[in-house]
C-alpha positions as CSV (number, residue, x, y, z in Angstrom):
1,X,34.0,236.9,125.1
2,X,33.0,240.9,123.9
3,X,32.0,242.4,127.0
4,X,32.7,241.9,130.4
5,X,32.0,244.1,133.4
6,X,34.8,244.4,136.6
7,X,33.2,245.9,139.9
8,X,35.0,247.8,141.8
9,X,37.9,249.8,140.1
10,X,40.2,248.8,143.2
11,X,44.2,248.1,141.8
12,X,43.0,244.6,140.9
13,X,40.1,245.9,139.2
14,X,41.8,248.2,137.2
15,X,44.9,245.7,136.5
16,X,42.1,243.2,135.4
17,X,40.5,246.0,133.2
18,X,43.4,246.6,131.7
19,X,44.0,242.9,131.0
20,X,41.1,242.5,129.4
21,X,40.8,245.7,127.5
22,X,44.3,245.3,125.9
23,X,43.0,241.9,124.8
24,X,40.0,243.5,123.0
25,X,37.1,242.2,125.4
26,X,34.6,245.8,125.7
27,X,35.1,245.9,129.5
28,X,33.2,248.6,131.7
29,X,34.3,248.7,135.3
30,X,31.2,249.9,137.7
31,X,32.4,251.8,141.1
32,X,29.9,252.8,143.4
33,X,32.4,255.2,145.1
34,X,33.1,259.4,143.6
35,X,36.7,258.5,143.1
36,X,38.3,255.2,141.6
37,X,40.7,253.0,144.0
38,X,38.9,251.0,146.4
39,X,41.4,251.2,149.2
40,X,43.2,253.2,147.9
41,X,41.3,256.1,147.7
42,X,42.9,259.7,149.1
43,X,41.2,262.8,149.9
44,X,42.6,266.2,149.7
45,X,42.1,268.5,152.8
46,X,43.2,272.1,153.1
47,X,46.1,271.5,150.6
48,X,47.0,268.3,151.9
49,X,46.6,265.1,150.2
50,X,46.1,261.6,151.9
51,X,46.3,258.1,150.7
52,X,44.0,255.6,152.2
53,X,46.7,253.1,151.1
54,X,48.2,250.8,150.0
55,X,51.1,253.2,150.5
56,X,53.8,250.6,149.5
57,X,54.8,249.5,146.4
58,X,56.4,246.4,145.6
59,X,57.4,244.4,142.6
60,X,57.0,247.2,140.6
61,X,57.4,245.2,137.1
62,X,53.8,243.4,137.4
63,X,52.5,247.2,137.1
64,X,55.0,247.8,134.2
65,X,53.6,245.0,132.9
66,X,49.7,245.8,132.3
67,X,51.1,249.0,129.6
68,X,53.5,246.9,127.6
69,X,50.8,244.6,127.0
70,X,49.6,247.1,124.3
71,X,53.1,248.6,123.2
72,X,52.6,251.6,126.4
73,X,55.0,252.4,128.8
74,X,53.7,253.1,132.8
75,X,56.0,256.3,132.8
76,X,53.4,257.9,130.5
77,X,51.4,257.9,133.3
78,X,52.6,257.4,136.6
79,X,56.3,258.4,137.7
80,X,57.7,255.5,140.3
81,X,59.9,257.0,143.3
82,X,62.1,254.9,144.8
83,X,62.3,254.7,148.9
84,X,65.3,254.4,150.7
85,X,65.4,253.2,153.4
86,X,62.4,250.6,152.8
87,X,61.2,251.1,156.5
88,X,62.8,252.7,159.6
89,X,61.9,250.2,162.7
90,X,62.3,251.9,166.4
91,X,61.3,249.5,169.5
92,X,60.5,251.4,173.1
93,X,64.2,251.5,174.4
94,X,65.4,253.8,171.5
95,X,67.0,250.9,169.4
96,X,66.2,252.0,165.6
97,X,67.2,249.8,162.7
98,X,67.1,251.2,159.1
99,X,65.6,247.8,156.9
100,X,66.6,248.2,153.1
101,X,68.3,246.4,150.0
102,X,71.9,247.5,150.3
103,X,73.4,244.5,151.7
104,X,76.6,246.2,153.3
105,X,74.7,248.4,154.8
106,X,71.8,246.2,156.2
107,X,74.6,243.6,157.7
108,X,76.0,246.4,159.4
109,X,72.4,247.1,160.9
110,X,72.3,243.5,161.7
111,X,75.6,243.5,163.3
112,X,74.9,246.5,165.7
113,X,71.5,244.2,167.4
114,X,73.6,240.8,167.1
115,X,77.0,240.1,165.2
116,X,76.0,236.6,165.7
117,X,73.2,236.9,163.7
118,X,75.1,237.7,160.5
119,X,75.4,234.6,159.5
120,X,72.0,233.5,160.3
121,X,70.3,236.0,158.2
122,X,72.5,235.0,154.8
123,X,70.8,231.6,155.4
124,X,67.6,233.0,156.0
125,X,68.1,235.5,153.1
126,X,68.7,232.1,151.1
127,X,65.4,230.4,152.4
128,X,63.4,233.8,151.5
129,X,64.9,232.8,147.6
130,X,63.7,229.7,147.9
131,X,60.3,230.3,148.7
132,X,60.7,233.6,146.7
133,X,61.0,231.0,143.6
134,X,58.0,228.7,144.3
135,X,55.6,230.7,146.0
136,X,55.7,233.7,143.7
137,X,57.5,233.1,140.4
138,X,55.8,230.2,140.2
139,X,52.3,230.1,141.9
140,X,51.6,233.8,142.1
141,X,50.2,234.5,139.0
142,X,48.1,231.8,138.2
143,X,44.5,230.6,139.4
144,X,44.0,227.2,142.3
145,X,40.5,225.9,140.8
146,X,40.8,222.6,141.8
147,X,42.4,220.5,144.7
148,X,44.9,218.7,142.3
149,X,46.2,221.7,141.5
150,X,47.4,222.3,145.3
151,X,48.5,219.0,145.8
152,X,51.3,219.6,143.1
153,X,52.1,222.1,145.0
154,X,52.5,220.4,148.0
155,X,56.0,218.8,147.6
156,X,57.6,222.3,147.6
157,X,55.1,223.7,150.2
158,X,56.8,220.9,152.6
159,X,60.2,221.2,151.5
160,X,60.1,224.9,152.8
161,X,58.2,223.8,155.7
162,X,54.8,226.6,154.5
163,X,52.7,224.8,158.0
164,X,55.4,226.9,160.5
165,X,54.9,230.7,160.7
166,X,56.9,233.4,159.7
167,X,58.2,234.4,162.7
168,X,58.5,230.7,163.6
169,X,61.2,230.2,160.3
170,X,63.0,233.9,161.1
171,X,63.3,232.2,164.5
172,X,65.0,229.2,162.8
173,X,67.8,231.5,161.7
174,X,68.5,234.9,163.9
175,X,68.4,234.6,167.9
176,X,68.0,238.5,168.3
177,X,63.7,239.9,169.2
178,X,64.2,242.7,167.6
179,X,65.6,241.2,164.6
180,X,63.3,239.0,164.3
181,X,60.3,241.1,165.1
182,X,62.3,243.2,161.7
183,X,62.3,240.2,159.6
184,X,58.6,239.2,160.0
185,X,56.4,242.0,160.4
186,X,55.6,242.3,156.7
187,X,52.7,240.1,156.6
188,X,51.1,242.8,158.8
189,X,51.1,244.7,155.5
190,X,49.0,241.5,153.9
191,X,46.9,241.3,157.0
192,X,48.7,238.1,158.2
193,X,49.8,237.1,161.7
194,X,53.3,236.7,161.5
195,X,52.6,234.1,164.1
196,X,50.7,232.2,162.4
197,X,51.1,233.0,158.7
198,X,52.6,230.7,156.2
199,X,56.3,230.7,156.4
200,X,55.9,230.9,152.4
201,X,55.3,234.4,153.0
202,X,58.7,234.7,153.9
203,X,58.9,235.5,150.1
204,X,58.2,239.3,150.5
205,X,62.1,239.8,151.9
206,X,63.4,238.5,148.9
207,X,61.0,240.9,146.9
208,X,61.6,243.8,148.2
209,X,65.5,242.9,148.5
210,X,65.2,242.3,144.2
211,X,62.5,245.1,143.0
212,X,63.1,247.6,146.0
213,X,60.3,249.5,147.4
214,X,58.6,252.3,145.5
215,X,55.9,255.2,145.6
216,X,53.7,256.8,143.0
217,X,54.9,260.6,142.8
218,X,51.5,262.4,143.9
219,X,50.4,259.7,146.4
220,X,48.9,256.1,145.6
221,X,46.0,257.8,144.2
222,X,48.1,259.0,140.9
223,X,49.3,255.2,140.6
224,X,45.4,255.0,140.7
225,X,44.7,258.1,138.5
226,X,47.4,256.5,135.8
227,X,45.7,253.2,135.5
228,X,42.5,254.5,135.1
229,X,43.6,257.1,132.3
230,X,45.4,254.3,130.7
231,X,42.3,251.7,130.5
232,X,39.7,255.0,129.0
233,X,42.8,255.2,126.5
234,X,42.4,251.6,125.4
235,X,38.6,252.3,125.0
236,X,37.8,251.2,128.7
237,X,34.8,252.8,130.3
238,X,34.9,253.6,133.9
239,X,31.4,254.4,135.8
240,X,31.5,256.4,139.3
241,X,29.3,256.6,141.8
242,X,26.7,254.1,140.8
243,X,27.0,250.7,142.7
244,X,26.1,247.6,141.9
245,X,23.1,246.0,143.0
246,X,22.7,242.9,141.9
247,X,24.9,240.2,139.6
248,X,22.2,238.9,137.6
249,X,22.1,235.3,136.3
250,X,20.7,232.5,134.2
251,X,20.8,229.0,135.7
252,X,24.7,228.6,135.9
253,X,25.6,231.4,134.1
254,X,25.6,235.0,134.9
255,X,24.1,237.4,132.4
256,X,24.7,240.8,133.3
257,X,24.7,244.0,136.4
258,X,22.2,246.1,137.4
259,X,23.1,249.1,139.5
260,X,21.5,251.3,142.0
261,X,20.7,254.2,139.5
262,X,18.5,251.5,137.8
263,X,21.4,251.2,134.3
264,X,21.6,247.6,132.9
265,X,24.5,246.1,131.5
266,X,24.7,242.3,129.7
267,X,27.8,241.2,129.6
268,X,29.5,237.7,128.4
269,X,31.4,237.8,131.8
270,X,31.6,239.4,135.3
271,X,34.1,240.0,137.5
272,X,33.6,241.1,141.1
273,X,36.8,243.2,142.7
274,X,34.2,243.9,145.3
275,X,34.6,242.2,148.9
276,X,34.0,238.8,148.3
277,X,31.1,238.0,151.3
278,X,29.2,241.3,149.9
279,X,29.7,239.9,146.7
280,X,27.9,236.4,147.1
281,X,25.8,237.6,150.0
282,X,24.4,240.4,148.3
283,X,25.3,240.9,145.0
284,X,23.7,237.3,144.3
285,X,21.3,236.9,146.4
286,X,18.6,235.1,144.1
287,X,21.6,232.4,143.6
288,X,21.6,229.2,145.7
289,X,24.7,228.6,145.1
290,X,26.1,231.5,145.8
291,X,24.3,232.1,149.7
292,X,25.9,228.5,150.1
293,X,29.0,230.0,149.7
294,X,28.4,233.2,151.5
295,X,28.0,230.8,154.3
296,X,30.8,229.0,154.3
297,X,33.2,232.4,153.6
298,X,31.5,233.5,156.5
299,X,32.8,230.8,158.7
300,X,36.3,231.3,157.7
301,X,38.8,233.9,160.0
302,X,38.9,237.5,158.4
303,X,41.8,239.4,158.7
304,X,42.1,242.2,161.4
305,X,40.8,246.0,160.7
306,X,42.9,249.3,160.7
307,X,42.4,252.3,162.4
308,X,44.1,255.4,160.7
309,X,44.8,258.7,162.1
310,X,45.6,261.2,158.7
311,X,47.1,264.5,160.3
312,X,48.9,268.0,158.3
313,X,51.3,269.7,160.3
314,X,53.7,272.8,160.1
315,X,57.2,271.6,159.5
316,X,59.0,269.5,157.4
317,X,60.8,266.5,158.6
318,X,64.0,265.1,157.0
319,X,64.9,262.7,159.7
320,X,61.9,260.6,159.4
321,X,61.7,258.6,156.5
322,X,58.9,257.4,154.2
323,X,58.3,254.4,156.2
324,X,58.4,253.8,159.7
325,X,57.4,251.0,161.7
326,X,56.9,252.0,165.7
327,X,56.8,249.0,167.8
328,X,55.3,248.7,171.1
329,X,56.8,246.9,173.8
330,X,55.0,243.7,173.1
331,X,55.0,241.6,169.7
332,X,53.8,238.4,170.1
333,X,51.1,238.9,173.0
334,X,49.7,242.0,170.9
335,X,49.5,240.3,167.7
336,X,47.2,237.5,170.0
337,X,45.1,240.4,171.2
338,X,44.3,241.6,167.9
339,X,44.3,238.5,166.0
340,X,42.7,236.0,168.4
341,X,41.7,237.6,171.4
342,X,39.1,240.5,169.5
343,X,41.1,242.8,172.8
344,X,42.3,246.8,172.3
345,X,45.1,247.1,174.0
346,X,46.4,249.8,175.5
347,X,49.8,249.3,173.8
348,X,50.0,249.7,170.2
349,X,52.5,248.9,167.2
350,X,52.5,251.7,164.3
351,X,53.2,252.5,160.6
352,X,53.8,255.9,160.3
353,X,53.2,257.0,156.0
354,X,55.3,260.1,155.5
355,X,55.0,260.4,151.9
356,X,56.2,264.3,151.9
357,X,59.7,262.7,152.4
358,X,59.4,262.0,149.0
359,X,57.1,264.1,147.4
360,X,56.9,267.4,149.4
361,X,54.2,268.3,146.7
362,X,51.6,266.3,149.1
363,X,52.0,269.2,151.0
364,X,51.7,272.9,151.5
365,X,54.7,274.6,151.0
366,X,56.6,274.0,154.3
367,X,54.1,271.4,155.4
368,X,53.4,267.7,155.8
369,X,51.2,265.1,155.5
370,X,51.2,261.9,157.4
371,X,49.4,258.9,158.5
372,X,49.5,256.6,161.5
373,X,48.4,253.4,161.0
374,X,47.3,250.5,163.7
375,X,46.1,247.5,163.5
376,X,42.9,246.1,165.7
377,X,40.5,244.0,165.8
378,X,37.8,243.5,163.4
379,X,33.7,244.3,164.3
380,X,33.6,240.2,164.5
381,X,36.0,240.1,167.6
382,X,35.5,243.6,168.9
383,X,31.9,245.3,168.3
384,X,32.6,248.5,169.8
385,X,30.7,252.2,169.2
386,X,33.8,253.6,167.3
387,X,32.4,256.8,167.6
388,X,33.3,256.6,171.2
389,X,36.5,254.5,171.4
390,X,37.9,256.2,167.8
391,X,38.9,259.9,169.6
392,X,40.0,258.0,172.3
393,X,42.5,255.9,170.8
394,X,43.4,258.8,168.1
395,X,44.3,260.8,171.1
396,X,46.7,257.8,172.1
397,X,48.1,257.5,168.7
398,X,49.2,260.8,168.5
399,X,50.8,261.0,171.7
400,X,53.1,258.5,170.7
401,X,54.1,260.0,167.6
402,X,54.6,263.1,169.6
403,X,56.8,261.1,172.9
404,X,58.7,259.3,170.1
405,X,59.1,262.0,167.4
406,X,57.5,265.0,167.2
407,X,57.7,266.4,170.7
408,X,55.1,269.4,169.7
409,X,52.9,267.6,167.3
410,X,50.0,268.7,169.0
411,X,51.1,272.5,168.3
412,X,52.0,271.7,165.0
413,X,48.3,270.2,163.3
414,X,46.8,271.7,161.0
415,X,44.0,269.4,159.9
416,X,43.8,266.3,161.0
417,X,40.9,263.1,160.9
418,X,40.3,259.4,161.5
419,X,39.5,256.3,159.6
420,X,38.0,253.2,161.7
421,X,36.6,249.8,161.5
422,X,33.2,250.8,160.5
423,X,34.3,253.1,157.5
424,X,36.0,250.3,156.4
425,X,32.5,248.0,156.4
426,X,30.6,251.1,155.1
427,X,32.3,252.7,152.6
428,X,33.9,248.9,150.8
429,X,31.4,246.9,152.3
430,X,33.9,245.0,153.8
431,X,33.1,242.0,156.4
432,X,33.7,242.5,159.6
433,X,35.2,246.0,158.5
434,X,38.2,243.5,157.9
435,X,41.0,245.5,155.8
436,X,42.1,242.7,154.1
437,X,39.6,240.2,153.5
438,X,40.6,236.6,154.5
439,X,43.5,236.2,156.8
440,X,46.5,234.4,154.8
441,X,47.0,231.2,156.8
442,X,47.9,228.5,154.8
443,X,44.4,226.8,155.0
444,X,42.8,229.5,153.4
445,X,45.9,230.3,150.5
446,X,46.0,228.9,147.0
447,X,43.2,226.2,146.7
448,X,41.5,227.0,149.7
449,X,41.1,230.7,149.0
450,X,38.4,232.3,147.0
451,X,38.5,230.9,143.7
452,X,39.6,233.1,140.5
453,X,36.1,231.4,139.0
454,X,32.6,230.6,140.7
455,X,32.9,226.9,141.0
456,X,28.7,227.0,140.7
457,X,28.5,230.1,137.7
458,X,30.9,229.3,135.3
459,X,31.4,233.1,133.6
460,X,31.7,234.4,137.4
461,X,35.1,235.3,138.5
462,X,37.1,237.2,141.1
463,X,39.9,239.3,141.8
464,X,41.3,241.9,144.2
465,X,42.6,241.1,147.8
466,X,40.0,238.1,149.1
467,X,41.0,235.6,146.0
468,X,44.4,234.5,145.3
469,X,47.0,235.1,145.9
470,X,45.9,237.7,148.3
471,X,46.2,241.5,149.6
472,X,48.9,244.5,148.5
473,X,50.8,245.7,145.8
474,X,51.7,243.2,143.8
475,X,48.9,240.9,145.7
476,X,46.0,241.7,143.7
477,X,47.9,242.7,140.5
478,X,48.7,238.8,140.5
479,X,45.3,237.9,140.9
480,X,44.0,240.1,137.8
481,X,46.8,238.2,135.9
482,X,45.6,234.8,137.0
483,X,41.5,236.3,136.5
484,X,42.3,237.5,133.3
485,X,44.0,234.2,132.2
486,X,41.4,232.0,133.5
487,X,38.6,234.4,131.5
488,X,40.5,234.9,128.1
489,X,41.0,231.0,128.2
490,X,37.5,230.1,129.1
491,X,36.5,232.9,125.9
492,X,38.3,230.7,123.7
């Protein structure tokens, strides 16, 4: 393999670019956006800066990774932060709970909701390892192309019992809601149920309790900026702006892109960081095979959509930390709404992004920049006119933040705007305006996810968020290092 194009310079298009690159394959990655990142993208509005997302960072050594695989260091480009604490969690009734890695410290958090839980989180802690080991160390990185492959898999799948939920395991160990609303919420961040995801997913405590949680100084975007600089230094070529039209093929093999502006490319490979059901449905749509298995993704359960209120205010605000999780007085009934109901509610869970408690540079100067995040259903379960229900809800949104910390937010905004379902299916082409591609239950994981390579076009492969091992930071970095495996193998 010489050449090989990537669309979409999302993180796992740029972590597969970089794969390839440093392994001397000519690779050009084809964006049909102005700015690289795919989700996370940012815009910059009357001196503010805002990240789209993903605004946190885990495992930060599989980033690390993609420079020392040609003798670089990722500090030459992008400066890691670290963020303490990990999130702040606040629940209705004024009970807050600061969720980190210092383990005095968090069983003194757990002690103050339930002494009697102690005990039961070092147990869960220990069945976090567990799955920690065989779910990730093991089985993260590489590609599920054929069912024998997941039935090895299996006997450790059972032993950690991956057909319960998340919240159904944390149940197993700690009696307390709240605490168990504080150990499970993180597949939110994946676009999982925690009701219904894999309790393998577990694995994210013991991540972030061993690699901490960290942000790119300047936003995600400069994570973003860093990897693209890097990639043009190993002789990568990055083109902006242009989308691709069309993956064209051969019989079973694909031979090149064509993009909007009319440019050509032949390649010896393609890899499509695009949204997998654009990808298939569009992007080959003079392939059989490949509206069969637009079909059949389109069957499958997509992960729910986000809406985003980005807002500058006056002030600076020490006492609320990086991360904040607001939940509503519900957990389990809302997550049915949104998952499996396709209902708005009128009550509403929240990740608040305050990234100018790390970097006030996001900022003017006595300023900051925040985002509030919540999750609802996707076009497939609620097809609203978000032009009317958007300034309705954003309204909402911010009157929380205001009633639960910012009593004159409204006073205080200096620029402020919204990001809803439908940008989400615009602007990425995203089914269903989904965030996340397909939701990570265990019947669509490994094996049963988006394969790393076409089954029917054998030089076809995928990466990013809708392949495996799924969405996030390091989600899709793990699928470019399974992708790029599977394609530097096949070249041989």
């Amino acid at each position: 393999m010489k050449k090989a194009a990537v669309i979409g310079a999302g993180i796992g298009g740029l972590a597969l670019a970089i794969r390839l690159q440093s392994a001397g394959v000519d690779t050009t990655i084809l964006e049909a956006r102005d700015k690289p990142g795919g989700r996370a993208y940012f815009w910059e509005r009357d001196g503010f800066v805002f990240d789209a997302g993903p605004t946190v960072i885990t495992a930060p050594e599989a980033l690390q990774e993609l420079w020392r695989l040609s003798g670089h260091d990722i500090s030459e480009d992008v400066n890691l932060m670290p963020v303490s604490p990990f999130y702040r969690l606040s629940w209705p009734d004024g009970t807050a709970f600061d969720y980190g890695n210092d383990d005095a410290q968090l069983r003194a958090e757990i002690a103050r909701l339930n002494p009697d839980d102690v005990a039961g989180y070092r147990r869960f802690l220990k069945y976090s390892e567990g799955v920690y080991r065989e779910g990730y160390l093991k089985l993260g990185h590489v590609a599920f192309l054929d069912f024998g492959s997941m039935v090895r898999a299996a006997p450790a799948l059972m032993k950690y019992q991956a057909w319960r939920s998340v919240y159904s395991m944390v149940s197993h160990f700690v009696k307390n809601e709240k605490l168990r609303q504080a150990l499970s919420f993180h597949t939110l961040l994946v676009g999982g149920n925690p009701t219904t995801t894999s309790a393998i997913y577990a694995l994210i405590h013991k991540l972030e309790r061993d690699g901490g949680v960290w942000f790119a100084q300047g936003g995600t975007n400069k994570l973003v900026a860093g990897m693209v600089r890097h990639f043009e230094r190993l002789g990568g070529v990055v083109r902006l702006g242009d989308a691709v039209a069309a993956i064209d093929t051969l019989g079973d093999r694909a031979t090149g892109v064509r993009t909007e502006s009319g440019f050509e490319l032949l390649v010896d490979a393609v890899a499509s960081n695009a949204d997998v059901v654009h990808s298939y449905r569009h992007l080959l749509k003079d392939s059989r095979s490949a509206q069969r298995a637009a079909s059949k993704l389109e069957q499958k359960r997509f992960s729910p959509s986000l809406f985003l209120v980005h807002f500058g205010v006056r002030g600076t605000f020490p006492e609320i930390p990086h991360h904040s999780i607001l939940f509503g007085p519900r957990y389990q009934a809302l997550l049915a709404d949104i998952y499996d109901h396709g209902v708005l509610s009128e009550d509403f869970s929240l990740y608040l992004h305050h990234p100018t408690a790390t970097d006030p540079a996001m900022a003017p100067e006595g300023h900051s920049t925040f985002y509030a995040l919540a999750p609802v259903p996707h076009l497939g379960k609620f097809p609203a006119d978000w032009s009317e229900v958007g300034p309705v809800l954003e309204e909402r949104i911010l009157a929380e933040v205001s009633r639960r910390l910012i009593p004159d937010l409204k006073d205080r905004i200096v620029t402020k705007f919204s990001y809803a379902p439908p940008d989400f299916a615009t602007d990425l082409h995203a089914h269903l305006g989904s965030a996340f591609s397909l939701e990570p239950i265990l019947t669509q994981s490994a094996w049963f996810r988006v394969h790393n390579r076409d089954e029917a076009i054998s030089n076809l492969y995928f990466v990013g968020a809708g392949t495996h091992p799924g969405a996030g930071i390091p989600g899709v970095v793990g699928s470019a290092k399974a992708t790029a495996a599977l394609m530097l193998g096949d070249a041989r």
